[in-house]
N, C-alpha and C positions, 0 to 999 in steps of 0.2 A: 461290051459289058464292062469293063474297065474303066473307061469314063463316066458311065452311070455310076458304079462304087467309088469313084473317085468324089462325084456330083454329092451323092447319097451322104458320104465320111463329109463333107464342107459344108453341107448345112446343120449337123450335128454337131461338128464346134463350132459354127457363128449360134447356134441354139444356147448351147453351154455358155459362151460369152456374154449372149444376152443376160442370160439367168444371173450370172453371176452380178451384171453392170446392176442388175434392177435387185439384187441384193445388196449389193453394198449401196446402192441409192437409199432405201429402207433404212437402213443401221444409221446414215449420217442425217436424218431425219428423226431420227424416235432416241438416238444418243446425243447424251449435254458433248458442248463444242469445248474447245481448249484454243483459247487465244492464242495467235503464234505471236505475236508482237511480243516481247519480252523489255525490261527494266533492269539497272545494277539491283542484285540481291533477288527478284523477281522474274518465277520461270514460269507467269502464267496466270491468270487467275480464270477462276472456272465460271461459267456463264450460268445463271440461274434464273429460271422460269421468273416468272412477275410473284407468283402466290408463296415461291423461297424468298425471293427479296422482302415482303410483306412479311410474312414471319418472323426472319431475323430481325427486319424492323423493331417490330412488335416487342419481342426477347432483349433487343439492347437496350429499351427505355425501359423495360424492365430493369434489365440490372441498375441502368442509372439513376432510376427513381431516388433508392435511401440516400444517393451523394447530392442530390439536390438540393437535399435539406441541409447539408451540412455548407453551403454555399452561403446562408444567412451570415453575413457581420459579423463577426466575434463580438461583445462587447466588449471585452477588456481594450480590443484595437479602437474600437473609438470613443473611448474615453478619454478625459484631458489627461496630461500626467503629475498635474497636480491632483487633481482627487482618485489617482490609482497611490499615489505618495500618501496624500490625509487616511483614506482609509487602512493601509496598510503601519501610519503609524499611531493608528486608532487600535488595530490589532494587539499591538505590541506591548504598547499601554495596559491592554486589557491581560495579558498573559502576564506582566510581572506584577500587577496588582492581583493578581491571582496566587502567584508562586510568594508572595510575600506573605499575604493572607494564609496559603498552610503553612507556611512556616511558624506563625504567631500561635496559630493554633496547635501546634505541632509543639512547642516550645510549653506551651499553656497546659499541656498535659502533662507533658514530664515535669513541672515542676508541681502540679496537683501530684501526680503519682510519689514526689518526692517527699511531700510533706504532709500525706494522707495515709500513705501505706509504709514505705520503706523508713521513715523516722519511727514513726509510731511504733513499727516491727522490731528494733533496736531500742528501741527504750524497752521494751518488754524484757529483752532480756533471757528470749526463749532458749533453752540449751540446744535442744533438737531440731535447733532451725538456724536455718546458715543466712541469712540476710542477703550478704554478699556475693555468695556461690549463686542465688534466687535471682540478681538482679544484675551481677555484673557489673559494666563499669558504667550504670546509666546515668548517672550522675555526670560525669564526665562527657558524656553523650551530650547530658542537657546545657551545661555548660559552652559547648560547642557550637550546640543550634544556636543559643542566646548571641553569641558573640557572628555567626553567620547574618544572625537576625538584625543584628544590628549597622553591620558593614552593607547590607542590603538598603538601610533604611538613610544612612548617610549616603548610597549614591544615588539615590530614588528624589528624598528631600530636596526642595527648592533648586529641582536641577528641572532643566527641559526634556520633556522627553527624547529629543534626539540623540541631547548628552548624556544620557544615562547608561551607560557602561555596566553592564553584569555580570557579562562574562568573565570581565579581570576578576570580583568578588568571588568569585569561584575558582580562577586560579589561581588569588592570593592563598584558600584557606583549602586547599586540594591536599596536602600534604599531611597538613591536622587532621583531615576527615577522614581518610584512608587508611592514618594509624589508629584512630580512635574505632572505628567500624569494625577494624579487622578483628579486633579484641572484642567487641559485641557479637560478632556474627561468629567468633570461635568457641566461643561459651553455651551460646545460645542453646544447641541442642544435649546440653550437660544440668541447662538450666530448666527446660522443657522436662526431664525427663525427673531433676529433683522435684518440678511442681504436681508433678502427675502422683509421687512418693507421698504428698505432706499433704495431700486433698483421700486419701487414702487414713490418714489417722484423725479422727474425729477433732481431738483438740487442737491441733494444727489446724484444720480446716477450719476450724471456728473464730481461729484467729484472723486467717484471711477475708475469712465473711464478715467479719467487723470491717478492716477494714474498706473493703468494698462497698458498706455500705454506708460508711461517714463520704464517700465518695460520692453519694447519691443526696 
C-alpha cells in the first residue's frame, strides 16, 4: 500500500510541475520581453509589437512637421551684407527725416499759437484773464524747439547719412529741455483747470473763440 501512495503523491507533483512549466510558458509568450543587454545610462529598453513602432512613428513626424518648416533659410542669412548695411541705412534716413519733420511742425504751431492767441490776449488787456498763469512758459518752450530744430538741421545738412550724429544734439540740449518741461508740465494742470474757469464765463469765452478762429 505505501508504495502505491508513495506512486499516487509523485505523479501529482510532476502534474503540479507541469501545470506550472506550461504557465509560465503562456505569460513569456502573451507578456512584452525586457532586453537584458544593458548600456552606460541604459537599463533596458522595451520591445514593441510592429503596429507600437508604427504608431509612434506616425506621432514623431507629427510633432516634427511645424519644425520643418522652420528649416527654410532665413533670409537675412543669405543676404549680402552690403545690402542688409543699404537697407538698414535706408531705415535711419527715413526716421530722422521723420523726427525732424515733427519737429518743424511742432515748432510751426507754437509759434502760430504765439502770435495768434497769446499776443493778441495781451494786447487786450483782459483784467480777469491771466495770460501767463493760461500759458505758462510756452514761449520759452517754443524757443527751445526752435534752437533743437535747428542743431538737428546743422547735423543733418550736407553731411552723409553715416555721419550724421543725433544723438550728441540731444545730449547737447538734455539739460535746457528738462529744465524748461519741468516748469510746463508743473503748471500744466493749474493751467487746465483756469481754462476750464474762463470757458465757464461767456465774455472770456468769446475771447478765446476769436482767437481760435483767426487760427482757422
Amino acid at each position: 500500500d505505501c508504495p502505491e501512495k508513495e506512486g499516487t503523491g509523485g505523479r501529482k507533483r510532476n502534474l503540479t510541475l507541469l501545470r506550472n512549466k506550461l504557465y509560465m510558458g503562456q505569460r513569456r509568450q502573451t507578456e512584452p520581453v525586457v532586453e537584458s543587454t544593458t548600456t552606460a545610462g541604459d537599463h533596458g529598453n522595451l520591445r514593441r509589437s510592429q503596429s507600437d513602432r508604427t504608431e509612434y512613428s506616425q506621432k514623431l513626424q507629427e510633432k516634427m512637421a511645424p519644425q520643418a518648416v522652420s528649416f527654410t533659410p532665413a533670409t537675412s542669412s543669405q543676404e549680402d551684407e552690403e545690402e542688409v548695411s543699404r537697407r538698414m541705412m535706408a531705415r535711419r534716413v527715413k526716421i530722422i527725416t521723420e523726427l525732424m519733420q515733427t519737429e518743424k511742425d511742432y515748432v510751426s504751431d507754437l509759434d502760430l499759437c504765439i502770435k495768434e492767441v497769446i499776443q493778441p490776449l495781451r494786447n487786450k488787456q483782459i483784467a480777469r484773464f491771466d495770460v501767463d498763469g493760461l500759458f505758462s512758459n510756452i514761449e520759452l518752450v517754443h524757443q527751445l524747439s526752435a534752437k533743437l530744430l535747428s542743431l538737428l538741421e546743422e547735423a543733418t545738412t550736407d553731411v552723409e547719412p553715416p555721419m550724421q550724429i543725433i544723438g550728441e544734439v540731444f545730449l547737447q540740449i538734455k539739460g535746457p529741455l528738462e529744465d524748461t518741461y519741468k516748469i510746463y508740465c508743473y503748471h500744466h494742470d493749474d493751467a487746465h483747470t483756469m481754462l476750464e474757469s474762463y470757458e465757464k464765463d461767456e465774455e472770456l469765452k468769446q475771447h478765446l473763440r476769436d482767437c481760435v478762429q483767426s487760427l482757422k
